[in-house]
N, C-alpha and C positions, 0 to 999 in steps of 0.2 A: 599462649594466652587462652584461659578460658574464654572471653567475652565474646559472643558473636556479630555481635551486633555491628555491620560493615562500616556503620559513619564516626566508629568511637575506634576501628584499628585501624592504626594508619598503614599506607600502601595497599590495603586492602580494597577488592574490587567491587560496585556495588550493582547486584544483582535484582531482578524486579521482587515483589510477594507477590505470595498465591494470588492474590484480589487481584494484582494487577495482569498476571495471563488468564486469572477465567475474564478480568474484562477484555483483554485483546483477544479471547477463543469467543467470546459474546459477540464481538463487533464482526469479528471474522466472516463466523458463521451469517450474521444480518447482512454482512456486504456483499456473501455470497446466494443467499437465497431471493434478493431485490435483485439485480439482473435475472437470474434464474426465472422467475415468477413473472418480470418483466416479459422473458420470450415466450416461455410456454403459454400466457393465456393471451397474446396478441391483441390486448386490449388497446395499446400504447401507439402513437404510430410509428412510421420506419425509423425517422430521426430523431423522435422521443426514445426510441427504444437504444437507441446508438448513442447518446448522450447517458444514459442512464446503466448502459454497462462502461464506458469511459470513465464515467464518475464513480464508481463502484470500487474498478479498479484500480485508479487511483488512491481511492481510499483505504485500500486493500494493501497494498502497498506499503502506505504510511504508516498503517494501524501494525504491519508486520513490523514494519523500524522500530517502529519506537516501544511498542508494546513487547515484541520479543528482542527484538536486537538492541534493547535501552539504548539508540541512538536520540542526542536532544543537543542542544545547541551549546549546553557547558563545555566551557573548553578542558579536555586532557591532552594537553600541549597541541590544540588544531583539531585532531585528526578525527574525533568525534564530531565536529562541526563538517569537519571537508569532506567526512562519511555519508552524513547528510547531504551536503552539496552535490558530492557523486552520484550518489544515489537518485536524485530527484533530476538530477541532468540526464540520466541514462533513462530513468521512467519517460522524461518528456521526448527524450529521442524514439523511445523503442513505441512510443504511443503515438505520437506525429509520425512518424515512420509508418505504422501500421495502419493507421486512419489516409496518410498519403496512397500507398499502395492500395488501399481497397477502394478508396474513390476511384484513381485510374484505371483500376480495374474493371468497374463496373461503368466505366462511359466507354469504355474499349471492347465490352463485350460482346460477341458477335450474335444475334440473334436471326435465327433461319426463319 
């Protein structure tokens, strides 16, 4: 088949356009330089500053799913949904995970 166009072959799988990774390389880039900007000029205070890279990477995250990895919530039998699901279960783990141990960390630490 000549026709390229993914939503007129059937079976055929459907891939982002350009527009749509320079806007997930756009947001990337911005979710990464607002933490960034956030530490370096220590404008912000300690728990403003710690909510604002949480929030960053979260967002960072999603912007990667769905922007590169075209996960969204259509179903292709489930698993594009449950990719989702996995995905935002393991972020919420690995981020309460990480925000748990650094608070206990810093009520634990020994100070001479």
């Amino acid at each position: 088949m000549s026709n390229s166009n993914p939503d007129t072959v059937p079976g055929s799988a459907s891939h982002g356009s350009v527009k749509s990774y320079v806007i997930g390389l756009i947001l990337s880039i911005v979710l990464t330089v607002i933490p960034f900007a956030a530490v370096m000029t220590g404008a912000l205070s300690i728990t403003t500053t710690v909510l604002t890279i949480v929030i960053a990477a979260v967002l960072q995250v999603l912007v990667q799913l769905v922007m590169f990895m075209h996960l969204n919530t259509k179903s292709d039998e489930g698993w594009n949904f449950m990719s989702l699901v996995f995905a935002v279960t393991i972020l919420v783990l690995v981020v309460g995970g990480s925000l748990w141990i650094m608070h206990h960390l810093h009520l634990n630490v020994m100070i001479s």
